[in-house]
C-alpha atoms as an extended CHARMM CRD file, in Angstrom:
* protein
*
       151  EXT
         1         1  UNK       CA             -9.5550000000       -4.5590000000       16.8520000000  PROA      1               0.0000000000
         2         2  UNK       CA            -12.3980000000       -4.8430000000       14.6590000000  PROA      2               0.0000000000
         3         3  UNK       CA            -11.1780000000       -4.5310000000       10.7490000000  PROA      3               0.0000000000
         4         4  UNK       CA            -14.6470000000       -3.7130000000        9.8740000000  PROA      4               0.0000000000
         5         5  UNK       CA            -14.3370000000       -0.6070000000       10.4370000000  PROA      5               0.0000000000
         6         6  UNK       CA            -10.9900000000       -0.0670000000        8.2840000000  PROA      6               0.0000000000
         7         7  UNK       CA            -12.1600000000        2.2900000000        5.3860000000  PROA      7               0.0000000000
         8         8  UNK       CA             -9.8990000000        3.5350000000        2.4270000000  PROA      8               0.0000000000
         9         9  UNK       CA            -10.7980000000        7.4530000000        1.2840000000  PROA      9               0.0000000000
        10        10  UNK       CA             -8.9990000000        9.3820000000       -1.6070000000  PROA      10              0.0000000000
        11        11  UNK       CA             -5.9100000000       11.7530000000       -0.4030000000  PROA      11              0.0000000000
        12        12  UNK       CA             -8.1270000000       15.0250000000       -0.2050000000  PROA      12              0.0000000000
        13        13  UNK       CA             -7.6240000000       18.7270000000        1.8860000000  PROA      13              0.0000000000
        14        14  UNK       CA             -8.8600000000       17.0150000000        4.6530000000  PROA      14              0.0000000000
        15        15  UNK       CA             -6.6680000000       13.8660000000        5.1140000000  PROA      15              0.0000000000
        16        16  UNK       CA             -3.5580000000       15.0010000000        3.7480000000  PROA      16              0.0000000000
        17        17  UNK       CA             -2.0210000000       16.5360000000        6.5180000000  PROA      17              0.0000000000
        18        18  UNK       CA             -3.0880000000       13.9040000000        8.6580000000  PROA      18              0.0000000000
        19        19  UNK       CA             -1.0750000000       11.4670000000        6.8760000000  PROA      19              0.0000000000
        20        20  UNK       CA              1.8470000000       13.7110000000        6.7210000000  PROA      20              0.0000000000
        21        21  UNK       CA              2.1680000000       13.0960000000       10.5330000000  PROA      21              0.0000000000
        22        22  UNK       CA              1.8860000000        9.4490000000       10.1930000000  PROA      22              0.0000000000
        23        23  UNK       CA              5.3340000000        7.5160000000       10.7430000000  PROA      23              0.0000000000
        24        24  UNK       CA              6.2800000000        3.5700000000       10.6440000000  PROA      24              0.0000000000
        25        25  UNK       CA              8.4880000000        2.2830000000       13.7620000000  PROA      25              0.0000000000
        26        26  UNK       CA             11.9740000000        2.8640000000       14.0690000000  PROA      26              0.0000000000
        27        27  UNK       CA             13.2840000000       -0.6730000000       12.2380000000  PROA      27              0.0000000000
        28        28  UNK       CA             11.0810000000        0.1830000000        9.3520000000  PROA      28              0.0000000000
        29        29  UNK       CA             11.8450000000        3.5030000000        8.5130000000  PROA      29              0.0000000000
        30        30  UNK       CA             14.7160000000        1.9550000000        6.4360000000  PROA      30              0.0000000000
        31        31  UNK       CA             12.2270000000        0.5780000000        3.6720000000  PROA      31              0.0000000000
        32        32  UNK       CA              9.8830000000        3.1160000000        3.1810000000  PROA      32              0.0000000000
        33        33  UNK       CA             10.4390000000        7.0360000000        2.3670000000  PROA      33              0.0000000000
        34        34  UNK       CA              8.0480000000        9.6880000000        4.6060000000  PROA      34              0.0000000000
        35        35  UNK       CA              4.2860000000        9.9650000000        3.4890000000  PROA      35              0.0000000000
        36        36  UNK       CA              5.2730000000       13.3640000000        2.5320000000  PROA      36              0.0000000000
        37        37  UNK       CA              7.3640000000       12.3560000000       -0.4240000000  PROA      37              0.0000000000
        38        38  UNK       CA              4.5190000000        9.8340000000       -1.6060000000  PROA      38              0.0000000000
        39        39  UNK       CA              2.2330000000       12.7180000000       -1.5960000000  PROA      39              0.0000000000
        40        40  UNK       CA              4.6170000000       15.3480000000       -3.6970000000  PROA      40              0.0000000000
        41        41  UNK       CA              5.6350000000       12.4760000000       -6.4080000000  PROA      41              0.0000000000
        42        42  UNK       CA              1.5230000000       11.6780000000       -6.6670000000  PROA      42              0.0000000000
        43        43  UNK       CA              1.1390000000       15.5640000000       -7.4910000000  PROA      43              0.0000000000
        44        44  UNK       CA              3.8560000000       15.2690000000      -10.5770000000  PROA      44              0.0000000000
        45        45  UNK       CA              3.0850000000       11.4620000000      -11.1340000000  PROA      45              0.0000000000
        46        46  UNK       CA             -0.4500000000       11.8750000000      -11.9360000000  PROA      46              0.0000000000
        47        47  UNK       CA             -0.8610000000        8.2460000000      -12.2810000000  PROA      47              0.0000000000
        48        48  UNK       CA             -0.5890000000        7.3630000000       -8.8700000000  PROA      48              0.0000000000
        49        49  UNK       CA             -3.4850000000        7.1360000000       -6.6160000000  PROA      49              0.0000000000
        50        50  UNK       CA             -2.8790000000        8.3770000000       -3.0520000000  PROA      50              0.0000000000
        51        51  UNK       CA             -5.5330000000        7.2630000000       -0.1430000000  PROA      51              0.0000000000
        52        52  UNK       CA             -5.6320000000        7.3140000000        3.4420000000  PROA      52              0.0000000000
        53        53  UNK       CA             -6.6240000000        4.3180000000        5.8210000000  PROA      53              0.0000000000
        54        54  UNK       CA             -9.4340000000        4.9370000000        8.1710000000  PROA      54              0.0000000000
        55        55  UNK       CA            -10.6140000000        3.2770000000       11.4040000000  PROA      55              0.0000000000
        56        56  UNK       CA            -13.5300000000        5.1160000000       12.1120000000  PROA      56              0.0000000000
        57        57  UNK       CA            -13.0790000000        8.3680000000       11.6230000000  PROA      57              0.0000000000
        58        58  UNK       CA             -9.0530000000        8.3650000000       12.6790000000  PROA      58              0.0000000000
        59        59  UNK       CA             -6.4280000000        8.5340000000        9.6110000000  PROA      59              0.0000000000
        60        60  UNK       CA             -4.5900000000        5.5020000000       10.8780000000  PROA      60              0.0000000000
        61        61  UNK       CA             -2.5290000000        4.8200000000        7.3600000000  PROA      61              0.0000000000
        62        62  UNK       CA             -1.7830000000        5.9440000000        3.9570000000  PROA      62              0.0000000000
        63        63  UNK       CA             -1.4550000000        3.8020000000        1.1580000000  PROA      63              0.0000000000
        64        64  UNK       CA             -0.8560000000        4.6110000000       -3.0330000000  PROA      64              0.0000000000
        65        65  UNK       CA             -1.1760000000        2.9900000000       -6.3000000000  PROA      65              0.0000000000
        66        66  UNK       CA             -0.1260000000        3.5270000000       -9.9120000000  PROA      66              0.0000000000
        67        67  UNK       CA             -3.4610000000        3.2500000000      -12.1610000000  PROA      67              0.0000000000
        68        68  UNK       CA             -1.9200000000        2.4500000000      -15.1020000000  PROA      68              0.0000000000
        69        69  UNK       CA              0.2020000000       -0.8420000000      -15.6440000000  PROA      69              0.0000000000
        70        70  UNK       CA              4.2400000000       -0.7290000000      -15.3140000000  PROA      70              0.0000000000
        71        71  UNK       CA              6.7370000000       -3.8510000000      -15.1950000000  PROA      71              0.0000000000
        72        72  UNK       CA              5.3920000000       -7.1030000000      -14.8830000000  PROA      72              0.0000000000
        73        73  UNK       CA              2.4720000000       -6.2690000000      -16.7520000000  PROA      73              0.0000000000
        74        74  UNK       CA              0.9830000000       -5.3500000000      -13.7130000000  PROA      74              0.0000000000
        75        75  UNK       CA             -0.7480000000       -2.2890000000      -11.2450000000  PROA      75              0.0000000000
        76        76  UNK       CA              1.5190000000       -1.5060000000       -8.7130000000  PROA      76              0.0000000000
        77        77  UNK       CA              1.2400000000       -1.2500000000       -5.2840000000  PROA      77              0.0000000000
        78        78  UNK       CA              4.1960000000        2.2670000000       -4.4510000000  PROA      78              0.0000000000
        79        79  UNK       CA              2.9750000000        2.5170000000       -0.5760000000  PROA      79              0.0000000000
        80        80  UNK       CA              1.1980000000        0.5370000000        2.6270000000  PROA      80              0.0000000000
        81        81  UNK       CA              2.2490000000        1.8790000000        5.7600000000  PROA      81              0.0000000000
        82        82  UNK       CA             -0.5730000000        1.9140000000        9.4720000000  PROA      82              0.0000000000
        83        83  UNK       CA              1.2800000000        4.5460000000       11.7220000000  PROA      83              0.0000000000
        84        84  UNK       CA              2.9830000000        2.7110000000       14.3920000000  PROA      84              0.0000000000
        85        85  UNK       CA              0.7060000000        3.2880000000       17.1960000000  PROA      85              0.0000000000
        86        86  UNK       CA             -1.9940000000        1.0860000000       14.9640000000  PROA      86              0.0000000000
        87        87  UNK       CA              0.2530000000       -1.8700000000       14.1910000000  PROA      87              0.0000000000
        88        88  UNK       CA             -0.1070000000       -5.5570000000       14.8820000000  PROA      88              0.0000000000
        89        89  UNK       CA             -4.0540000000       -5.1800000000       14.4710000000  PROA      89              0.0000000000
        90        90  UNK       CA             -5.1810000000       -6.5900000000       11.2300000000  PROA      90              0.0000000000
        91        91  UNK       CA             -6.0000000000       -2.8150000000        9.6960000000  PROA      91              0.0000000000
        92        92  UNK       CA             -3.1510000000       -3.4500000000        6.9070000000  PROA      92              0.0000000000
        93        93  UNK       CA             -4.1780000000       -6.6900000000        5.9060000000  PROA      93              0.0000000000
        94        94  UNK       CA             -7.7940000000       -5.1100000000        6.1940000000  PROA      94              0.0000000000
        95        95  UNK       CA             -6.3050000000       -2.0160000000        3.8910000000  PROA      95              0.0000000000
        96        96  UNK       CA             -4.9390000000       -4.0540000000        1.6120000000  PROA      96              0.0000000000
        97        97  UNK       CA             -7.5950000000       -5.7850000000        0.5720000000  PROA      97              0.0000000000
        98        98  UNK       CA             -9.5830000000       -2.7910000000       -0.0600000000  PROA      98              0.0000000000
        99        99  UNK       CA             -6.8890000000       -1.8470000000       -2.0630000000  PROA      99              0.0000000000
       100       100  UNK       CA             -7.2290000000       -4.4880000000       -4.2510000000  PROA      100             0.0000000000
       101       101  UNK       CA            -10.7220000000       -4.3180000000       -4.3390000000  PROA      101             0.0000000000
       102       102  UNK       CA            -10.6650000000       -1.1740000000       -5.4430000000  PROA      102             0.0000000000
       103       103  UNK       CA             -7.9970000000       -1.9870000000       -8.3610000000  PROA      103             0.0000000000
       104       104  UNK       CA             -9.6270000000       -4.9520000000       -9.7190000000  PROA      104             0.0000000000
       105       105  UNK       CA            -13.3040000000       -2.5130000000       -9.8910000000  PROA      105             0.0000000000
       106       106  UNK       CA            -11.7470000000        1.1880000000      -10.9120000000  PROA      106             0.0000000000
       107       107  UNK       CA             -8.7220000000       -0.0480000000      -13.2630000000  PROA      107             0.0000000000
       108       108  UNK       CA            -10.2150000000       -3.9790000000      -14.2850000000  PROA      108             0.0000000000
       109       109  UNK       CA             -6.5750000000       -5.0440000000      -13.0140000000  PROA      109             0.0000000000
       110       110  UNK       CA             -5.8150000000       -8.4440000000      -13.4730000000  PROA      110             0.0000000000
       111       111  UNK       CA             -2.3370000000       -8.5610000000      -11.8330000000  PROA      111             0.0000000000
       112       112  UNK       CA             -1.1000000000       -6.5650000000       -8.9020000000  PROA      112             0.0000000000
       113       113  UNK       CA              2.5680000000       -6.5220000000       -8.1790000000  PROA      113             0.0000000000
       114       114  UNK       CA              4.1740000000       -4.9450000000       -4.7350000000  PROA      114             0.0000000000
       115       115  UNK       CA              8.0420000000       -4.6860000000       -4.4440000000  PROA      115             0.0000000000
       116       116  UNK       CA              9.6080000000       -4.5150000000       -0.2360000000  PROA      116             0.0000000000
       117       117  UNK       CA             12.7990000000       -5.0710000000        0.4170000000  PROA      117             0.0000000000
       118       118  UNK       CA             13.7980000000       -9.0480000000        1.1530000000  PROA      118             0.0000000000
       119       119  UNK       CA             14.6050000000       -7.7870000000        4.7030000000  PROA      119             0.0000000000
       120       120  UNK       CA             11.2340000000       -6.5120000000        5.2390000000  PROA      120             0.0000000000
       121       121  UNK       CA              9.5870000000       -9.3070000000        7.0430000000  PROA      121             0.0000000000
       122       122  UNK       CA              6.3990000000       -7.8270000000        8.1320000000  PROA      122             0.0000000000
       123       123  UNK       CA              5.5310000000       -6.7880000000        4.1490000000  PROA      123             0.0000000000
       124       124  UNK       CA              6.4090000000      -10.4230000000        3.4230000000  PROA      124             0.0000000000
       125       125  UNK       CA              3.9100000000      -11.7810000000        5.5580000000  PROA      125             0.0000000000
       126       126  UNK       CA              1.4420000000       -9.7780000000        4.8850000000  PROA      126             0.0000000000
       127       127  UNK       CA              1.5050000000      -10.1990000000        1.2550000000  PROA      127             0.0000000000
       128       128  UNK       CA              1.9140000000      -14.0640000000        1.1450000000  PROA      128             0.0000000000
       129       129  UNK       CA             -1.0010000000      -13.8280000000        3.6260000000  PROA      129             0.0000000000
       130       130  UNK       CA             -2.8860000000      -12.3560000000        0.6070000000  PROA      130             0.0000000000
       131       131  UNK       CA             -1.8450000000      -14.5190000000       -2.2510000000  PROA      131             0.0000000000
       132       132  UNK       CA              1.1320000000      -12.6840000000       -3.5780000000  PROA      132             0.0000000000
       133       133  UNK       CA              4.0600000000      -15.0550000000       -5.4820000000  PROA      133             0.0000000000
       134       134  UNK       CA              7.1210000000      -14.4380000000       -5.2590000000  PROA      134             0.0000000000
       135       135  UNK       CA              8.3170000000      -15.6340000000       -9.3840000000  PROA      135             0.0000000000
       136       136  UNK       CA             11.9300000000      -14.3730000000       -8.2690000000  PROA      136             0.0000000000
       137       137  UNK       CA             11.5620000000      -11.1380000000       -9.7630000000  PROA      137             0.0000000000
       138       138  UNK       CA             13.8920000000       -8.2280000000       -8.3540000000  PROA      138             0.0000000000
       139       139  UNK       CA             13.7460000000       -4.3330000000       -8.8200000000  PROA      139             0.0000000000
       140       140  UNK       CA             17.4450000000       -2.9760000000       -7.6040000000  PROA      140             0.0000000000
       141       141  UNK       CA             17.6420000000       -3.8580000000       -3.5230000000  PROA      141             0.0000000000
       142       142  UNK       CA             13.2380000000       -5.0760000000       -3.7610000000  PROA      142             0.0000000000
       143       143  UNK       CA             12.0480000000       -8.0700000000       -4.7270000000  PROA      143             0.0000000000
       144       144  UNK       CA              8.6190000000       -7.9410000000       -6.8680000000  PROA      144             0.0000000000
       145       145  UNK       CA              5.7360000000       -9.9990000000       -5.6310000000  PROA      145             0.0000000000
       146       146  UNK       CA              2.5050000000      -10.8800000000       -7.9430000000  PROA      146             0.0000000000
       147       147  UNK       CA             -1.4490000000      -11.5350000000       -6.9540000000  PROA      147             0.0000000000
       148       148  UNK       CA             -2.9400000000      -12.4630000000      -10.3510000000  PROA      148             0.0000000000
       149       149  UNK       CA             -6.6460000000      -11.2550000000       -9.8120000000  PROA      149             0.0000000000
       150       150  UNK       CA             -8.2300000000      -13.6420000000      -12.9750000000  PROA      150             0.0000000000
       151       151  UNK       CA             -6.0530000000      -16.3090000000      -13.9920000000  PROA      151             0.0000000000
């Protein structure tokens, strides 16, 4: 697939629903709660920043943000998940660094931090693949991983 076309757009009326019917594969349903939930705790949570992932003009993924720091010092990352039918094809890696495009220009965020499980190797690679350290940093059952943006 071509990741060019991998766009990020704010949760609006339009999207929403869409990523409401999204869902992760079977093995990785254990690590993340439904989009659903993400959505209600960014309505209450006001700090959180709630987007869908485009590939053309299909809502592929849904990803969120907190815009104001937390532990760590840092911006985190609450939510990445592609639906499973769009795996293996580069669009979260492509996501992801719109993401933190997006953080470093909107919020001037110098340090992102993303906590997965230890179990979750899929979140692992992607986020090594990006520059995340793991300092041995752990959040109840999630480990915490850092990309320092400006060192």
């Amino acid at each position: 697939m071509n990741t060019e076309n991998v766009k990020i757009v704010e949760l609006n009326k339009e999207n929403w629903y869409d990523c409401c019917e999204l869902e992760v594969s079977e093995e990785q349903t254990q690590y993340m709660e439904p989009n659903a939930v993400s959505i209600a705790q960014s309505k209450f949570e006001t700090s959180l920043k709630p987007y869908a992932i485009y590939t053309g003009d299909k809502t592929v993924g849904f990803l969120m943000y907190n815009s104001v720091p937390e532990e760590l010092d840092g911006y985190w990352v609450y939510r990445i998940m592609v639906d499973k039918a769009f795996q293996g094809q580069g669009i979260g890696k492509a996501a992801t660094k719109l993401m933190i495009t997006e953080m470093a220009k909107s919020l001037n965020a110098t340090k992102i931090v993303v906590g997965y499980h230890p179990a979750n190797l899929n979140a692992h690679n992607l986020y090594a693949s990006l520059g995340f350290e793991n300092h041995g940093d752990r959040f109840g059952k999630e480990m915490a991983v850092v990309k320092q943006l400006i060192d």
